[in-house]
Backbone as numpy.savetxt, mean C-alpha at the origin, in Angstrom:
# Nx Ny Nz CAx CAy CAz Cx Cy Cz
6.63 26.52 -2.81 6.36 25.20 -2.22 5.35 25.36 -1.08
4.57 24.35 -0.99 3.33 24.31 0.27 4.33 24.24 1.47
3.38 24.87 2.53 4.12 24.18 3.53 3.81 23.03 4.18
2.78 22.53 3.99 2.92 21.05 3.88 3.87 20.43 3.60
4.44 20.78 2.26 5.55 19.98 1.80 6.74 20.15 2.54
6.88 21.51 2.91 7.79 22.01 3.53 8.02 21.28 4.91
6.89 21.04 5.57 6.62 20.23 6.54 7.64 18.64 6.33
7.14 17.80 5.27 7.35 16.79 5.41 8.82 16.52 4.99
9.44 17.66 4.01 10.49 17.70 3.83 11.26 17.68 4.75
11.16 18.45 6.03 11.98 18.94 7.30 12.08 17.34 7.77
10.60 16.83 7.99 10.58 15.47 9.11 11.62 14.41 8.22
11.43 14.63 7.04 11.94 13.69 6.47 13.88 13.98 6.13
14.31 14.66 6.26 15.43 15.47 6.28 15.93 15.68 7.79
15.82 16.36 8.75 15.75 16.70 9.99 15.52 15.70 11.31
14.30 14.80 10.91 13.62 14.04 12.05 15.00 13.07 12.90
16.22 12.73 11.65 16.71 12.21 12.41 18.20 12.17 11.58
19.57 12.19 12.54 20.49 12.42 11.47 21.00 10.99 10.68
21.32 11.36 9.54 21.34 10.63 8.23 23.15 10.60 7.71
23.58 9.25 7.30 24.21 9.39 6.75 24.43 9.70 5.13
25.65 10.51 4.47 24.90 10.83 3.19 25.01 10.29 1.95
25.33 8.92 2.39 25.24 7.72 1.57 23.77 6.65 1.39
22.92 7.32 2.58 21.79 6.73 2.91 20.43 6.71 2.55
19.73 6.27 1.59 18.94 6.41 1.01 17.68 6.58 1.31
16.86 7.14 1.17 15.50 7.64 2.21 14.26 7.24 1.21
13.65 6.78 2.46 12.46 5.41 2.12 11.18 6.14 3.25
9.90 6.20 2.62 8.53 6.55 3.33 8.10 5.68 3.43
7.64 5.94 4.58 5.96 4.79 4.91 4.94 5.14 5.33
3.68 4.49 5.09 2.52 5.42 6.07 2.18 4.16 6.54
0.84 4.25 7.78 0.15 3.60 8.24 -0.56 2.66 7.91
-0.17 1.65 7.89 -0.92 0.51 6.73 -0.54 -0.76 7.74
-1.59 -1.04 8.28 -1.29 -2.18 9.20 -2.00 -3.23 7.77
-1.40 -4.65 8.24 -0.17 -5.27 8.88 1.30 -4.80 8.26
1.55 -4.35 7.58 2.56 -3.86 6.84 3.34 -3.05 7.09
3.28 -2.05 7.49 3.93 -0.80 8.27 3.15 -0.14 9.34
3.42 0.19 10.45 2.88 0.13 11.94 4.10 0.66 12.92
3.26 1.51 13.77 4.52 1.37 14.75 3.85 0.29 16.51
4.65 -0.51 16.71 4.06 -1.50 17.73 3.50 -0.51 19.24
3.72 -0.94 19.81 3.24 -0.69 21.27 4.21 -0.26 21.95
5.51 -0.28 21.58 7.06 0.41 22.36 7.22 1.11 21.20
6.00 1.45 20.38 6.32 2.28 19.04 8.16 2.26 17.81
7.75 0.42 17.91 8.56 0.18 16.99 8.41 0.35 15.47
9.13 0.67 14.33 8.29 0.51 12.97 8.39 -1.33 12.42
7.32 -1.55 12.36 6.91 -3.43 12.29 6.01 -3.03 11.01
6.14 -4.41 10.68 5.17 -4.89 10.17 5.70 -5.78 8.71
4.83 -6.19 7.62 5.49 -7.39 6.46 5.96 -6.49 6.11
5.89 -5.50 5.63 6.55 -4.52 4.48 8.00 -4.48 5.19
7.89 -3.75 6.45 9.04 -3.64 6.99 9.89 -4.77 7.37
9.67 -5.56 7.40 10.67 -6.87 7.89 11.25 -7.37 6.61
10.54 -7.12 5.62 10.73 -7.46 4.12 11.90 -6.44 3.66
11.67 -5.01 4.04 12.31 -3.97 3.51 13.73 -4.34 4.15
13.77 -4.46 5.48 14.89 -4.74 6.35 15.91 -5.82 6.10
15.03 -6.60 5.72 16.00 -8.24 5.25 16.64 -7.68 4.07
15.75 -6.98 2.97 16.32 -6.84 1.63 17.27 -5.82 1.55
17.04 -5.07 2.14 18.20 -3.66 2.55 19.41 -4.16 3.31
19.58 -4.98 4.46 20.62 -5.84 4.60 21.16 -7.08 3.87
20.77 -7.17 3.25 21.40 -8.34 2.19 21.83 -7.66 1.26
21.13 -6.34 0.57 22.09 -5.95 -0.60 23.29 -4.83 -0.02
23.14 -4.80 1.26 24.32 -3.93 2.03 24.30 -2.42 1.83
22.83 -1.85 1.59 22.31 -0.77 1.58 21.79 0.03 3.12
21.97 0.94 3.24 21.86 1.79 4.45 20.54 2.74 3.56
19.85 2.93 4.95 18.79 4.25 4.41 18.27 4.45 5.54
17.20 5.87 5.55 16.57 6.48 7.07 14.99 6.59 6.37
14.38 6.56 7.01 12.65 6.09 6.55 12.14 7.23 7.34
10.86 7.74 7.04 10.27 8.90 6.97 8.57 8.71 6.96
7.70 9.15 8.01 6.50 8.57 7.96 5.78 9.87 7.28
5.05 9.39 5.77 4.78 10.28 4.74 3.27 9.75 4.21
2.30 10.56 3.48 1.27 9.89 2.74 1.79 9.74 1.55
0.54 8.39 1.14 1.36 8.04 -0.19 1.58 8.93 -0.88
0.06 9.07 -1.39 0.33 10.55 -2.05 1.39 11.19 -2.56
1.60 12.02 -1.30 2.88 12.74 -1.04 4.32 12.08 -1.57
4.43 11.13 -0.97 5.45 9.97 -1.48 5.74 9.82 -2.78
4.51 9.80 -3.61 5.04 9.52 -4.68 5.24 10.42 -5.65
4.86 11.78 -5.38 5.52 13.36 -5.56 6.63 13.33 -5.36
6.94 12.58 -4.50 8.50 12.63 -4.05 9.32 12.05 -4.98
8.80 11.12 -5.29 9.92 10.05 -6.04 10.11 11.01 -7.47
8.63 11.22 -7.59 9.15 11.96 -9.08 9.99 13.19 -9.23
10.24 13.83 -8.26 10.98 15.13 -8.08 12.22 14.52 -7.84
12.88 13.28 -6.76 13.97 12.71 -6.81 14.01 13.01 -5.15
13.33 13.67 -4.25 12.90 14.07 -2.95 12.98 13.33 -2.08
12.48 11.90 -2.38 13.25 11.06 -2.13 13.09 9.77 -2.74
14.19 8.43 -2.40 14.31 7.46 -3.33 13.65 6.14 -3.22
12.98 6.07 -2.25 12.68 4.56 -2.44 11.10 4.27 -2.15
10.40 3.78 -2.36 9.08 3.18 -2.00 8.62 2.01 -1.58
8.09 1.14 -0.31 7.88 -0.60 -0.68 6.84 -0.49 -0.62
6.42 -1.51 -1.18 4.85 -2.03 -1.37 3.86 -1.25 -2.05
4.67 -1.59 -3.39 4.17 -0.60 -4.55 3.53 -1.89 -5.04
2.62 -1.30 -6.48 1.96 -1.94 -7.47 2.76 -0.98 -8.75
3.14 -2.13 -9.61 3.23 -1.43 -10.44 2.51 -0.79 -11.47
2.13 0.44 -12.49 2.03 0.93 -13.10 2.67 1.60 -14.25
1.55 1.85 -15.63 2.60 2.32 -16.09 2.72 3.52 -16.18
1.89 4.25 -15.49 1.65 6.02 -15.35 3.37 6.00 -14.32
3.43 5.25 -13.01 4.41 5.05 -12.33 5.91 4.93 -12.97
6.03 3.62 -13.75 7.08 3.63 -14.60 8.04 4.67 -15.40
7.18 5.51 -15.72 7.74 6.78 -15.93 8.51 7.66 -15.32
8.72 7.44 -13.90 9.39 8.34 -13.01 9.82 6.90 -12.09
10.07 6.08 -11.70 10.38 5.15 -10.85 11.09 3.71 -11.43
11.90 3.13 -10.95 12.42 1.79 -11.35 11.74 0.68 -10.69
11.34 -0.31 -11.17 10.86 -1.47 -10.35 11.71 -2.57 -10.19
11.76 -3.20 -8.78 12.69 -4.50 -8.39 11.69 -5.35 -8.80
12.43 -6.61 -8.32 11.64 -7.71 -8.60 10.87 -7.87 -7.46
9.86 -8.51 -7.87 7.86 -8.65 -6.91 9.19 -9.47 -5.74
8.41 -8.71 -4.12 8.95 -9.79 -3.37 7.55 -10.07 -2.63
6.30 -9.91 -2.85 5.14 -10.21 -2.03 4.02 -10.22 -3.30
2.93 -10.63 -2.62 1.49 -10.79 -3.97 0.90 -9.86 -2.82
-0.27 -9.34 -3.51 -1.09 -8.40 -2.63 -2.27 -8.55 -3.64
-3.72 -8.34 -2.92 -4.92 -9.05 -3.82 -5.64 -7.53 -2.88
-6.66 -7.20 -4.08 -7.57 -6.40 -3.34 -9.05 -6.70 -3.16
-10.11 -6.70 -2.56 -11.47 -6.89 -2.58 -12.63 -5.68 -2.28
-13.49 -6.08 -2.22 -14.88 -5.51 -1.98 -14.85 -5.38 -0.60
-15.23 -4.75 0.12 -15.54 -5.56 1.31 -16.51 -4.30 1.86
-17.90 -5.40 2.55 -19.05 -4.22 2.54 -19.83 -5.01 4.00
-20.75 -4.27 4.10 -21.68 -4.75 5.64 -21.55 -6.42 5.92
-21.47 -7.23 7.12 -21.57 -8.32 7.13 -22.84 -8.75 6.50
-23.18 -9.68 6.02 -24.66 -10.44 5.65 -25.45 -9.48 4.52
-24.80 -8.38 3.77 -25.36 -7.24 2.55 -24.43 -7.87 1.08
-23.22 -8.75 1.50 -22.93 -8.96 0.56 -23.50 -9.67 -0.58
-24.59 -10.63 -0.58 -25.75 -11.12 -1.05 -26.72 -10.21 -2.07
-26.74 -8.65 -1.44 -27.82 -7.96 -1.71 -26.95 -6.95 -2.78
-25.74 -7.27 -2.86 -25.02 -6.01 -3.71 -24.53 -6.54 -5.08
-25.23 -6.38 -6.33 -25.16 -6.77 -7.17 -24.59 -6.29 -8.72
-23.00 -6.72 -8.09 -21.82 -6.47 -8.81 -21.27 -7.10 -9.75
-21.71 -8.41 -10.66 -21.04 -9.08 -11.41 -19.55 -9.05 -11.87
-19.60 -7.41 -12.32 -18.05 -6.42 -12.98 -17.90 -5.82 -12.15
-16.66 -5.06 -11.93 -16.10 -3.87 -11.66 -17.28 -2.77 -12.45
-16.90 -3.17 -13.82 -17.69 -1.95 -14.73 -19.06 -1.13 -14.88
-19.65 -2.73 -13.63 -21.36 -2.53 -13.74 -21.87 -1.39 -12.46
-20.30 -1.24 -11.88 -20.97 -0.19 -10.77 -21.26 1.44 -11.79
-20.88 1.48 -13.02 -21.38 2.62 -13.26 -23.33 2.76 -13.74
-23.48 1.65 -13.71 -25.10 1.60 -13.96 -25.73 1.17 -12.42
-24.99 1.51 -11.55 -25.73 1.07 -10.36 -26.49 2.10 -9.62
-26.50 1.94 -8.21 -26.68 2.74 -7.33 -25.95 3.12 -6.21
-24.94 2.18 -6.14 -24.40 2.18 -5.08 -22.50 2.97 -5.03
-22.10 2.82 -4.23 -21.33 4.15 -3.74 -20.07 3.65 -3.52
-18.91 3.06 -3.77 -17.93 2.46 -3.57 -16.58 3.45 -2.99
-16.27 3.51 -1.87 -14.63 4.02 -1.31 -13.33 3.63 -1.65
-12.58 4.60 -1.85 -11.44 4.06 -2.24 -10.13 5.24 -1.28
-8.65 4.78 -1.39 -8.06 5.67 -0.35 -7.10 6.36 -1.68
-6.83 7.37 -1.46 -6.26 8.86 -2.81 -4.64 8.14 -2.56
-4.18 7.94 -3.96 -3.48 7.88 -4.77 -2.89 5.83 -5.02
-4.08 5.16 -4.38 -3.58 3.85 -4.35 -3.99 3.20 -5.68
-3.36 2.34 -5.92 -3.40 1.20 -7.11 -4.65 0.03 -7.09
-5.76 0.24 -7.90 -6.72 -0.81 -7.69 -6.59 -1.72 -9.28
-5.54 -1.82 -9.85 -5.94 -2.68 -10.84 -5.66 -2.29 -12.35
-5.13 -2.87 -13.55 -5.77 -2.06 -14.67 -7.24 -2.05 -14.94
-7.89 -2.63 -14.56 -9.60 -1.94 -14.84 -10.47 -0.77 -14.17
-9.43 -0.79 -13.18 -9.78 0.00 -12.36 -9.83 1.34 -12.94
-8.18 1.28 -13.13 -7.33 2.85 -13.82 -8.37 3.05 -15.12
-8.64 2.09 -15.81 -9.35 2.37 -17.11 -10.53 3.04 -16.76
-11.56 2.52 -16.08 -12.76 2.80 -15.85 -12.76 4.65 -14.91
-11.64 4.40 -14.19 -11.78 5.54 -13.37 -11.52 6.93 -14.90
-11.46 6.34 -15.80 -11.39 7.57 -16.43 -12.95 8.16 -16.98
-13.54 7.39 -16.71 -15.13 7.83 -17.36 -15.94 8.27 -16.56
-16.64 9.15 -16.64 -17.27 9.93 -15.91 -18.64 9.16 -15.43
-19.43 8.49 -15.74 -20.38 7.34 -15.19 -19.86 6.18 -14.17
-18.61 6.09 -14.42 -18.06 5.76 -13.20 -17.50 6.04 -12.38
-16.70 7.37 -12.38 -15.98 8.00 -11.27 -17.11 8.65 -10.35
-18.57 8.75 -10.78 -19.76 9.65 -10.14 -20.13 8.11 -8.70
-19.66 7.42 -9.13 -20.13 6.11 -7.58 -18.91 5.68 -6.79
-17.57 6.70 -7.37 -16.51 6.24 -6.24 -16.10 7.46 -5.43
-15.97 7.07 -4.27 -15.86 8.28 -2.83 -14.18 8.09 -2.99
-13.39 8.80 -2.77 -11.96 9.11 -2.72 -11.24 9.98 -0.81
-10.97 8.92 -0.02 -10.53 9.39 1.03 -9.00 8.80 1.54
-9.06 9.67 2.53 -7.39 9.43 2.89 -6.84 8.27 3.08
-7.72 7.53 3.90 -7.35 6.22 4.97 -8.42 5.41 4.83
-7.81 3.74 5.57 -9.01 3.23 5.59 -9.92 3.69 6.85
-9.59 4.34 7.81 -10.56 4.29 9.13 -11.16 4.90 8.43
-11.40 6.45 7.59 -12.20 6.86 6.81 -13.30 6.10 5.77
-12.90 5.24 5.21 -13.96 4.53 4.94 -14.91 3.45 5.42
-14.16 3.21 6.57 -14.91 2.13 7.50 -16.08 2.76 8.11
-15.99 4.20 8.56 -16.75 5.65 9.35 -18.11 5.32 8.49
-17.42 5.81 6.89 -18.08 6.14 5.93 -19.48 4.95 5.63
-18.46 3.84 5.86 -19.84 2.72 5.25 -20.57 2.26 6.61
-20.11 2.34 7.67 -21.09 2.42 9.00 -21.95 3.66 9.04
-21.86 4.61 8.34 -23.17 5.56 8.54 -23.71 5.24 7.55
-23.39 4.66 6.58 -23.94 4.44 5.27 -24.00 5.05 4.04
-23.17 5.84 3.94 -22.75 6.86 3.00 -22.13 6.16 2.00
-21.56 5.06 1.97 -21.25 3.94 1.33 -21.54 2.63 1.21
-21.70 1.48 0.45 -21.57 0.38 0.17 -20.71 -0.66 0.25
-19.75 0.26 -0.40 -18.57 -0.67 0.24 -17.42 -0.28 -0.07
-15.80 -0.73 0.05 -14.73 0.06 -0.02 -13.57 -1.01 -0.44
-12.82 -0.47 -1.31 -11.96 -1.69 -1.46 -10.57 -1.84 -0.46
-10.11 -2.97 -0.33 -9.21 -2.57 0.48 -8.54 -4.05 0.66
-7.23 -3.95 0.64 -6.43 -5.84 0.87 -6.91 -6.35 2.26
-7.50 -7.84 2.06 -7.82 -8.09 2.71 -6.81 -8.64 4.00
-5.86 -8.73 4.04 -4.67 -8.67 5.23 -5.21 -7.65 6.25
-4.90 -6.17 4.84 -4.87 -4.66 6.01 -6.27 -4.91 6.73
-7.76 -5.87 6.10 -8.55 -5.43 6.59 -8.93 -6.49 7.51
-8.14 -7.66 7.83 -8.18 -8.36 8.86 -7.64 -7.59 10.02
-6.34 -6.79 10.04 -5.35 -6.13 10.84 -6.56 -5.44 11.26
-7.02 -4.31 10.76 -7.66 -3.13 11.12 -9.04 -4.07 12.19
-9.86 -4.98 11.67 -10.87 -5.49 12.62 -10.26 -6.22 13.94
-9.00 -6.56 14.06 -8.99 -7.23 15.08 -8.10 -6.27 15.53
-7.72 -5.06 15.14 -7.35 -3.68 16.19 -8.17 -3.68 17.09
-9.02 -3.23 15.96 -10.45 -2.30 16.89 -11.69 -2.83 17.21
-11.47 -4.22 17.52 -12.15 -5.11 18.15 -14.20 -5.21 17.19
-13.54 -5.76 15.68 -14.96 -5.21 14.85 -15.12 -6.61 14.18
-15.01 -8.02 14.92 -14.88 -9.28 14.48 -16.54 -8.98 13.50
-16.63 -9.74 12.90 -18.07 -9.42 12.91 -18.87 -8.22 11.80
-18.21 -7.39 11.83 -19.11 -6.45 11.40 -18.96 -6.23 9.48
-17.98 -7.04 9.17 -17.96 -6.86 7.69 -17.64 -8.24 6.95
-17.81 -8.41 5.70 -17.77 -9.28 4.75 -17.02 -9.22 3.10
-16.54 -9.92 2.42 -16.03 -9.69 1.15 -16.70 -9.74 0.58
-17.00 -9.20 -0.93 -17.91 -9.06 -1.84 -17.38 -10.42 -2.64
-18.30 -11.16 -3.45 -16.93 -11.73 -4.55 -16.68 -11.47 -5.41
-17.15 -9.94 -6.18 -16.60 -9.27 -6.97 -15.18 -9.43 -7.51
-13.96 -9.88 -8.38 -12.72 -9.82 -8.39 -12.59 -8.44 -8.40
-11.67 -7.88 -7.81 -10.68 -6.28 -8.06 -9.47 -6.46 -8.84
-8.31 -7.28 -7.85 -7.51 -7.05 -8.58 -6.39 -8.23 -8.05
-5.36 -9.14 -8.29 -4.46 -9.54 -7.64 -3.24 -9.47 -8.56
-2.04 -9.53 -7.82 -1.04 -9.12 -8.43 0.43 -8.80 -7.45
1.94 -9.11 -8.13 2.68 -8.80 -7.90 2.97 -7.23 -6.68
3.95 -7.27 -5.59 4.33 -5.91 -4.74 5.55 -5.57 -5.04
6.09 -4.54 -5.32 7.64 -4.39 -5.48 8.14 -3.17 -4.61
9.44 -3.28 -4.98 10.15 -1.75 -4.35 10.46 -0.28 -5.63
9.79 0.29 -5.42 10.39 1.61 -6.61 11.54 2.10 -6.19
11.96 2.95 -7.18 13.21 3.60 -6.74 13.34 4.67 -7.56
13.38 5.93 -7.14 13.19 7.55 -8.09 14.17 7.30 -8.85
14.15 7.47 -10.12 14.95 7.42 -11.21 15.48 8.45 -11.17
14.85 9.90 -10.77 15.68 11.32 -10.17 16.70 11.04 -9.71
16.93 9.98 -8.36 17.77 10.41 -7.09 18.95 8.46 -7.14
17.99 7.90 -8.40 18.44 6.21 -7.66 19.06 6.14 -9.09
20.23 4.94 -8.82 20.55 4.54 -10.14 20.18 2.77 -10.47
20.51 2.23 -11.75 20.10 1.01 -11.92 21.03 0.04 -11.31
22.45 0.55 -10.65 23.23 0.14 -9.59 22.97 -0.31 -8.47
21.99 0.64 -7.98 21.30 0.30 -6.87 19.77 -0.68 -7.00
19.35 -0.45 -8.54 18.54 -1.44 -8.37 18.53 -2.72 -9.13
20.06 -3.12 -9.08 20.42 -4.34 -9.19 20.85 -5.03 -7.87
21.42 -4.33 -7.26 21.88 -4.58 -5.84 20.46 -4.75 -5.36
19.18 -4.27 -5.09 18.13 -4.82 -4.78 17.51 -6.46 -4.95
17.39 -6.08 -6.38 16.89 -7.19 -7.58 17.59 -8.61 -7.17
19.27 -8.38 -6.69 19.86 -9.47 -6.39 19.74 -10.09 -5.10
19.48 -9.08 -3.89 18.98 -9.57 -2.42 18.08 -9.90 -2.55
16.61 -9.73 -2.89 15.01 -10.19 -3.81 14.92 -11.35 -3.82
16.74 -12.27 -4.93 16.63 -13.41 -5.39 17.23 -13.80 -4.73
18.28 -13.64 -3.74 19.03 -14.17 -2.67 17.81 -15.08 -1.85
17.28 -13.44 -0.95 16.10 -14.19 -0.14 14.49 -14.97 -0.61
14.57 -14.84 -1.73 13.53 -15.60 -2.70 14.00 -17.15 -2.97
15.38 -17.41 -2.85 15.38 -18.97 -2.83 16.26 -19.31 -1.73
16.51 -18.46 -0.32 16.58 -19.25 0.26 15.59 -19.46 1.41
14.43 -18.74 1.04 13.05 -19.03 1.71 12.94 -17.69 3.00
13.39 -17.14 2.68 14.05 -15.84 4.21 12.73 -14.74 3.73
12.10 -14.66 2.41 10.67 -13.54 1.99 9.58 -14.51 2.71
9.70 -15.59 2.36 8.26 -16.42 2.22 8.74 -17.00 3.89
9.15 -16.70 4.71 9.43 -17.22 6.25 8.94 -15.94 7.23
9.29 -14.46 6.14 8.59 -13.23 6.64 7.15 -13.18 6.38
6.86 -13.46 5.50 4.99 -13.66 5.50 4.64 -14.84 5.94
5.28 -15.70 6.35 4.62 -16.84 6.79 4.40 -16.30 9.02
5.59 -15.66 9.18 5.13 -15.25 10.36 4.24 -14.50 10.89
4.08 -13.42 9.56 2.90 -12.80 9.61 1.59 -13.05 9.23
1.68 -14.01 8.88 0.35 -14.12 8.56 -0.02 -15.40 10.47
0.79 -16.10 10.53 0.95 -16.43 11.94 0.52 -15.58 12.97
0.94 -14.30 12.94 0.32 -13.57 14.05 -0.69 -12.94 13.52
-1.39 -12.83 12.55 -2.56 -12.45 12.45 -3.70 -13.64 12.83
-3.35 -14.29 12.90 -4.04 -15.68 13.38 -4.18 -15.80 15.03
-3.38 -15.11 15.42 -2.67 -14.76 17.21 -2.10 -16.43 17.50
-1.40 -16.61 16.79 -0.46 -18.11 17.08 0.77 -17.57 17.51
């Protein structure tokens, strides 16, 4: 085993004591969604979402700050059990259970302010006859056209593959890129972090929109537990308690 892994195993095992009924859930850095605040709380939609739904189906668990990546190595080994703010797949499906969608998540283009005009994308597909250079962050979900296309070699030669988004934001301000995909929520969050009103635009290229769910390692989880999910999902799905959590958030992204 790496010690990397070895690493994240410990934090995720060790960092804090666990009961051993308690099911262990990663997150990484993905503002608005998962974040730690300013008294370094863990916030954000994912998490307030995860929290409501984990108390309603009367589930206990300890959370672990992991790359996706990594994460989802995990699930398939059984390392650990839970994931939010997944897309589903069906490479995924194979090793993971899916709850029912409790959020939509849409992805875009998004490239220099006032260049979006000059970047001439009709398809997804046409960036393999292009010139231009598109970012993306290692191991995330852009779509089924995406997954398709990324298998051909005329198109995987114009997409850059990095960790994070600050990495691609770096990337297309020196110009090493064109543009980078990325939900446009996270990429409202990230400009009005770091004070960058201004400096970027959406392509109108479509990427991708679509259903968010919770996985659950089919290694380590049973369909017990992801009925007990599935049923808090629909609890707080009609009595308005999901759609009252994104409605606040999207409220404070507005600074109301």
């Amino acid at each position: 085993m790496k010690p990397l892994v070895l690493l994240f195993l410990f934090t995720l095992f060790c960092a804090s004591p666990a009961k051993a009924e308690d099911l262990s859930v990663g997150w990484e850095l993905w503002y608005p969604y998962q974040y730690h605040n300013e008294s370094q709380q863990l916030v954000g939609l994912d998490i307030d979402s995860f929290n409501a739904i984990m108390t309603e189906a009367k589930l206990s668990f300890t959370a672990a700050e992991i790359p996706w990546k990594t994460h989802l190595d995990f699930l398939k080994t059984g390392n650990m059990d839970i994931a939010m703010g997944a897309s589903w797949s069906k490479e995924r499906e194979e090793y993971a259970y899916f709850s029912h969608p409790y959020r939509k998540e849409t992805v875009k283009l998004f490239v220099k302010n006032g260049n979006a005009q000059n970047i001439q994308l009709p398809t997804l597909s046409d960036l393999a006859k292009s010139d231009y250079m598109v970012g993306v962050e290692s191991g995330y979900y852009y779509g089924k056209d995406y997954d398709e296309l990324i298998k051909t070699a005329g198109f995987k030669t114009h997409i850059s593959e990095v960790i994070d988004l600050e990495e691609n934001v770096t990337l297309l301000m020196e110009d090493h890129l064109d543009g980078f995909l990325v939900d446009p929520k996270t990429m409202q969050s990230f400009v009005k972090k770091y004070q960058l009103e201004g400096e970027f635009e959406p392509h109108p290229l479509e990427i991708y929109s679509a259903d968010i769910f919770i996985m659950l390692s089919k290694k380590s989880s049973d369909i017990g537990t992801l009925e007990k999910i599935n049923k808090a999902i629909a609890t707080l799905t009609d009595n308005g308690e999901l759609k009252r959590i994104s409605g606040s958030w999207k409220a404070s992204q507005r600074g109301e």
